[in-house]
C-alpha positions as CSV (number, residue, x, y, z in Angstrom):
1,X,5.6,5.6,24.3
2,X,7.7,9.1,23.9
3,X,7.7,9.3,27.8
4,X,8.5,5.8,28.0
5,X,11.7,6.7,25.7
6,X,12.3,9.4,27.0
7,X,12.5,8.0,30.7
8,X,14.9,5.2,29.8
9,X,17.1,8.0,28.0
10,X,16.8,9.9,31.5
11,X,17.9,6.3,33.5
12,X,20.3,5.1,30.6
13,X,23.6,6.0,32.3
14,X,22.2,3.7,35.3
15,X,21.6,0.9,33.7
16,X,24.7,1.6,31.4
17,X,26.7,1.2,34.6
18,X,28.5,4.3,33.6
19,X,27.2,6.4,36.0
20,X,30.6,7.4,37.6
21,X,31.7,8.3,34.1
22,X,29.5,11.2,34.2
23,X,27.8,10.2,30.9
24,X,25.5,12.5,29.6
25,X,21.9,10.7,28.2
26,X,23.0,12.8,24.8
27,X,26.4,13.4,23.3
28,X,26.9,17.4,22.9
29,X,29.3,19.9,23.1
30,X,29.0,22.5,25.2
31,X,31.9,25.4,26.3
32,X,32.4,24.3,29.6
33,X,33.6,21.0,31.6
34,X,30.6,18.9,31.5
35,X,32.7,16.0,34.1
36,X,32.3,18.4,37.3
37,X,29.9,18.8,39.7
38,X,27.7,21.0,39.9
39,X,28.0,21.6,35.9
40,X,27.1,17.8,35.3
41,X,24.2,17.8,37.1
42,X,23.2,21.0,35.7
43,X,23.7,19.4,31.9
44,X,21.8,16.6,32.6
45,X,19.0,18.2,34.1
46,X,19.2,20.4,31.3
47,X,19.1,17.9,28.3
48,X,15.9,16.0,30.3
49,X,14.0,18.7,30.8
50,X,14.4,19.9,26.9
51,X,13.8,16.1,25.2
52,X,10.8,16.2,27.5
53,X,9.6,19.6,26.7
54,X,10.0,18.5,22.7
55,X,8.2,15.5,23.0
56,X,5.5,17.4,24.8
57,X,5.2,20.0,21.7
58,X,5.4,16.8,19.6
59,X,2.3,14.9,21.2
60,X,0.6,17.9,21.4
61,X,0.7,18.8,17.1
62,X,0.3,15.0,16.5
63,X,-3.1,15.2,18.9
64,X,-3.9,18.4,16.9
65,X,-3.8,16.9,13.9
66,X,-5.5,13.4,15.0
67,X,-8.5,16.3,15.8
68,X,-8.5,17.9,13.1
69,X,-9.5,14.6,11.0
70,X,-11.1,13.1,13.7
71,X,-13.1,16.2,13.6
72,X,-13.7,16.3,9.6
73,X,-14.6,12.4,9.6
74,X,-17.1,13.0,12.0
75,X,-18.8,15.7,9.6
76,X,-18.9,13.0,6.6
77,X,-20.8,10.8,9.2
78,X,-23.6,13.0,10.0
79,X,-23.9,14.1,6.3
80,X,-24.3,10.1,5.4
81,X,-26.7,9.7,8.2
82,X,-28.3,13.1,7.2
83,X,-28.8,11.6,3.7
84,X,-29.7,8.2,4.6
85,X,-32.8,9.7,6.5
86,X,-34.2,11.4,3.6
87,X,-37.6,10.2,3.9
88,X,-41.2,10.1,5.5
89,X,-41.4,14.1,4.7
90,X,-44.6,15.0,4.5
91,X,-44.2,17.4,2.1
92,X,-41.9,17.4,-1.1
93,X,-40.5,21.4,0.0
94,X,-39.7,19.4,3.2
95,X,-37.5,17.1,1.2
96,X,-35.9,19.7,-0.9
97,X,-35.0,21.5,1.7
98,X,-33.4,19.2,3.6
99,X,-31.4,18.1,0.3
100,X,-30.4,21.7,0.3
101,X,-29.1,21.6,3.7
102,X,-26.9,18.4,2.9
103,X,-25.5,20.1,0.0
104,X,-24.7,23.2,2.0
105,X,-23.0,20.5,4.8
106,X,-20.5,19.1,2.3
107,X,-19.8,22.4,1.1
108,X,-18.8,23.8,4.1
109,X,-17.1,20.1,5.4
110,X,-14.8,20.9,2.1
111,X,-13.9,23.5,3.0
112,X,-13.2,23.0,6.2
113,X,-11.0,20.3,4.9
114,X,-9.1,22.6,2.7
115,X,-8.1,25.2,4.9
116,X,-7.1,22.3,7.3
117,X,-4.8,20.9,4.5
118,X,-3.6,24.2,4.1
119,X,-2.5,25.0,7.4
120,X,-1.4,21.7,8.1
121,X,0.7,21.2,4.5
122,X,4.3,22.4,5.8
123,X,4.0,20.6,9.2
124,X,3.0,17.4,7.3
125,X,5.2,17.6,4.9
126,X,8.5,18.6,7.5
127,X,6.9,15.3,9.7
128,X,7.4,13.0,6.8
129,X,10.9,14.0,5.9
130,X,12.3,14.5,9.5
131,X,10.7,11.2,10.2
132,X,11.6,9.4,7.3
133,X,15.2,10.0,7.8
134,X,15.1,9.5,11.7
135,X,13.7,5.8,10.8
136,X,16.4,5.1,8.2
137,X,18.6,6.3,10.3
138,X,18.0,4.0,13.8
139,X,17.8,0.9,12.1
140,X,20.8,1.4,10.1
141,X,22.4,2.2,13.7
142,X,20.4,-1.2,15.4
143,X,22.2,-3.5,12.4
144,X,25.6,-1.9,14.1
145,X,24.8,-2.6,18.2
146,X,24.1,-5.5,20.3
147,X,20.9,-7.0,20.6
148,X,18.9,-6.3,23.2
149,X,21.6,-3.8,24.5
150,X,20.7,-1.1,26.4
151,X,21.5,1.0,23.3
152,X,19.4,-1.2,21.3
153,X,16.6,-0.9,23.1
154,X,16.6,2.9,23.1
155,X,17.3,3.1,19.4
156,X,14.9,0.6,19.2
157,X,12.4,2.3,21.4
158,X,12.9,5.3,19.6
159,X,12.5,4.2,15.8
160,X,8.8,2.5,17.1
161,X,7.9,5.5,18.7
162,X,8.3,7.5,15.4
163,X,6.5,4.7,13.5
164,X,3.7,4.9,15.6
165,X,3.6,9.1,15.0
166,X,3.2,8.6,10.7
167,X,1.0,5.6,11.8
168,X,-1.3,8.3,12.9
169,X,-1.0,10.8,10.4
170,X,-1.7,7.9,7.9
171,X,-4.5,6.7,9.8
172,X,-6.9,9.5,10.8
173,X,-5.9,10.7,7.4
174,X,-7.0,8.0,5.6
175,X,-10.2,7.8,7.7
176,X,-11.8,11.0,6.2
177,X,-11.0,9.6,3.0
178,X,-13.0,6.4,3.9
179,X,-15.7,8.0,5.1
180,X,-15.4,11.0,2.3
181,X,-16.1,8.0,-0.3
182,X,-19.3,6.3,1.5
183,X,-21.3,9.3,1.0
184,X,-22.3,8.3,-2.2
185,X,-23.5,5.0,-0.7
186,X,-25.3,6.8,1.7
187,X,-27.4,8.6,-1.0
188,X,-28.7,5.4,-2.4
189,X,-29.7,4.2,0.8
190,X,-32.4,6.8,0.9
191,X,-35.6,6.6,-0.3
192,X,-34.8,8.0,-2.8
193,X,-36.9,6.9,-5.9
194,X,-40.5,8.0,-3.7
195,X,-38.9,11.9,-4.5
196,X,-40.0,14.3,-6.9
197,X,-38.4,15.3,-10.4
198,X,-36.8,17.8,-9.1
199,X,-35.1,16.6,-6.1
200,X,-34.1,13.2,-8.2
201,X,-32.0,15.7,-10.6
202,X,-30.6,17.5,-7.8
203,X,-29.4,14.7,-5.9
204,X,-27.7,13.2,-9.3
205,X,-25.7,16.3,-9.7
206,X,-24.5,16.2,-5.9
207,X,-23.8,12.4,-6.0
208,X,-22.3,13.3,-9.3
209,X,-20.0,16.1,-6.6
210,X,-19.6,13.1,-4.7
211,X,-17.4,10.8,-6.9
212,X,-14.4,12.7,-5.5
213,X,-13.2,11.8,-2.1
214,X,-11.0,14.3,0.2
215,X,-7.8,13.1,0.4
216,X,-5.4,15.3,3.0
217,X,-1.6,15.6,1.6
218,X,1.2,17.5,2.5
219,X,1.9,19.7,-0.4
220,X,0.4,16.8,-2.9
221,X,3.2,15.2,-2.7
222,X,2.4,12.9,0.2
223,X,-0.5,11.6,0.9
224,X,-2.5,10.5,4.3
225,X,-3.5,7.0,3.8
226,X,-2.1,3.5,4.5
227,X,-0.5,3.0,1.3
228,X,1.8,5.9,2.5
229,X,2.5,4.2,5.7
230,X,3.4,1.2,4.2
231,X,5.6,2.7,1.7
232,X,7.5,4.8,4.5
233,X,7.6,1.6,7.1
C-alpha cells in the first residue's frame, strides 16, 4: 500500500495534467530554480527516490516490530502446549521436572518481552504521535478537496496507509496479550489432578504468576491492543 502511494505521488503531476507546469510531487523550497531543465528533473528524481527510501525504512521497523511479537506469541504457544502435555510421565521427578522447565520458559519469554518493550518504547511511542497527527491531519485536508480528486485519492491513500501501520502495532501487540492470558487455561487442561503434592503446589504458585498477562506499551502510556486502535481510528 506505501508503494502503491507512493507510485501515484511519483505519476500525480500526469494525471494532474500539469505536467508542463513542472509541478513537483511535493511542495518544497529549495535555493535554486526548480522550473528548468535539468534542475527539475533532478528535484523530482530527488524527492522520489527519498519518499521511497523512507517508506522502505518505515516497512522495514513496522516488519521488525510485527517479528518481535510474532516471535514472543509464538513462545506463549509452545509453553501452553508444553503445559497441556503434562502427563503420562512415568515417573513423578519426570513431571517435576518438566514443570520446572515451563516455569524457566515463561521466565525467560518475560523477559524477553521486557527488553523488547524496552527497546521498542521510544519508537512506539514517536509512531503513535507522528501517526496520530498525520491522520487528523489528512482527513481534516479530504473535508476541504474534491471527491475522488486526484488529491483526494492521495490524501486518501495516504491516511489508510498509516491506519493500516497502528493497525499492526495494535494487532500483533495485542496477540501476545491473548495468548499471554490463555496460559492459565492451558494449565487446567493438563492432567493435572493425577500429580503429586508437591507438583500440585508448585503449579498453583505459577498459575498464581500467571494471572498477569504481558501487555507491550510505549512508555505505559499507550498500549498495544485493539481498544488502542479503536480509540486512535
Amino acid at each position: 500500500m506505501c508503494c502503491g502511494t507512493n507510485l501515484f505521488w511519483a505519476i500525480f503531476p500526469l494525471l494532474d495534467k500539469t505536467a508542463g507546469e513542472k509541478r513537483l510531487p511535493f511542495l518544497a523550497w529549495y535555493p535554486y530554480n526548480t522550473k528548468v531543465s535539468p534542475l527539475y528533473e533532478i528535484t523530482y528524481v530527488y524527492q522520489i527516490v527519498s519518499v521511497g527510501f523512507i517508506t522502505t525504512v518505515h516497512v522495514n521497523v513496522d516488519a521488525l516490530v510485527a517479528a518481535v511479537n510474532v516471535f514472543n506469541g509464538s513462545q506463549f504457544d509452545i509453553l501452553c502446549d508444553n503445559l497441556r502435555n503434562l502427563h503420562n510421565l512415568a515417573v513423578a521427578g519426570d513431571i517435576n521436572d518438566k514443570l520446572v522447565y515451563c516455569i524457566d520458559h515463561h521466565k525467560q519469554t518475560l523477559s524477553y518481552a521486557e527488553k523488547c518493550n524496552t527497546f521498542l518504547n521510544w519508537i512506539l511511542l514517536v509512531q503513535f504521535f507522528v501517526s496520530g497527527i498525520s491522520i487528523g491531519l489528512s482527513m481534516f485536508q479530504l473535508t476541504l478537496l474534491v471527491p475522488f480528486s486526484n488529491e483526494f485519492l492521495s490524501l486518501l491513500g495516504n491516511g489508510i496507509a498509516i491506519t493500516v501501520q497502528i493497525f499492526m502495532y495494535c494487532w500483533f501487540g495485542n496477540e501476545v496479550e491473548v495468548k499471554s492470558s490463555s496460559i492459565p487455561y492451558a494449565v487446567f487442561e493438563c492432567e493435572w489432578t493425577d500429580f503429586p503434592q508437591e507438583v500440585k503446589k508448585k503449579l498453583l504458585f505459577f498459575t498464581m504468576r500467571l494471572q498477569k498477562p504481558v501487555k507491550l506499551s510505549a512508555l505505559n502510556l499507550i498500549y498495544l491492543s485493539l481498544d488502542t486502535f479503536m480509540k486512535v481510528k
